[in-house]
N, C-alpha and C positions, 0 to 999 in steps of 0.2 A: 708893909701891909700884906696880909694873907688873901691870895686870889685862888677862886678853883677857875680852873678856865678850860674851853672843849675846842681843841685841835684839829682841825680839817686841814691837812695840806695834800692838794694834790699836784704833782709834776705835770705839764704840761710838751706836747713834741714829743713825748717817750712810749708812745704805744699804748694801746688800749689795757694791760695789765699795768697796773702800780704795788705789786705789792712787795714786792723786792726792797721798791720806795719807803714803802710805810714799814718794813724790816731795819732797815737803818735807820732813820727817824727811831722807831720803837729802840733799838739798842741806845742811839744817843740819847733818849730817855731815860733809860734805864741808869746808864751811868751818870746820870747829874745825881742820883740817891730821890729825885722828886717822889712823891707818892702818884700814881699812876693807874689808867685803868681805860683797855683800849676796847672798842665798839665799833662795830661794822660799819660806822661812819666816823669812825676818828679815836682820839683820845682826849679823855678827860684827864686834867695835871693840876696838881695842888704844891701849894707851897710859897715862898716869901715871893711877892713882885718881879722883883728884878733876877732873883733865882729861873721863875718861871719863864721870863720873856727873851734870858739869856739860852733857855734850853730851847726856843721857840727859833733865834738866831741859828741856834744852829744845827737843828734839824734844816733848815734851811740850807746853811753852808753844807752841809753832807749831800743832802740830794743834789745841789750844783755840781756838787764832786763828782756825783754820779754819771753827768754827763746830762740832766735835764736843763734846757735851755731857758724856761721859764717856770715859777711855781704860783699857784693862785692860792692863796688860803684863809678859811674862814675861821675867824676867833668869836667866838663868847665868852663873855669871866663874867663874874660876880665875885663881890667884895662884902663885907660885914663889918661893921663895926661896935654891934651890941651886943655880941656876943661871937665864942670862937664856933667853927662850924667845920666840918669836915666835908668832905666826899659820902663816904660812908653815913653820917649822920643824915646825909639829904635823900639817901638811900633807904635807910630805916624810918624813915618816919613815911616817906609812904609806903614799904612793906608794912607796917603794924597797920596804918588804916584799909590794906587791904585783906588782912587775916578777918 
């Protein structure tokens, strides 16, 4: 099943800056080949289910690496099943209604 789903993980215990955090996270993104796209409060990730929740493990597993003691993180998906739907297409169709 195809999910686009939006990525909030934040490390907890590790100081008022995260971005280092959300630097690795973003690389172990990048390497799953997921379609991807990051926003000042998280990332949005598309792709097969278990592709995606696998790259969700382990953004997780990497920031533990890092030495964060606990991580908190917020998930949203959405799923279709009457048709295929992208990232991008949910994009453009409210850019055209705002031209």
């Amino acid at each position: 099943m195809h999910v686009i789903l939006d990525l909030c993980l934040v490390p907890l215990g590790v100081g008022v800056s995260v971005s280092k955090y959300v630097v690795v996270c973003h690389k172990v993104l990048e390497e799953t080949g997921l379609q991807t796209s990051l926003h000042a409060y998280g990332t949005n990730i598309e792709g097969e289910w278990d592709d995606v929740m696998a790259a969700v493990k382990k953004c997780h597993e990497a920031v533990h690496a890092m030495g964060a003691p606990r991580i908190t993180t917020t998930i949203k998906l959405g799923t279709r099943t009457d048709r295929e739907q992208t990232m991008a297409d949910k994009v453009n169709s409210v850019e055209k209604q705002l031209e």
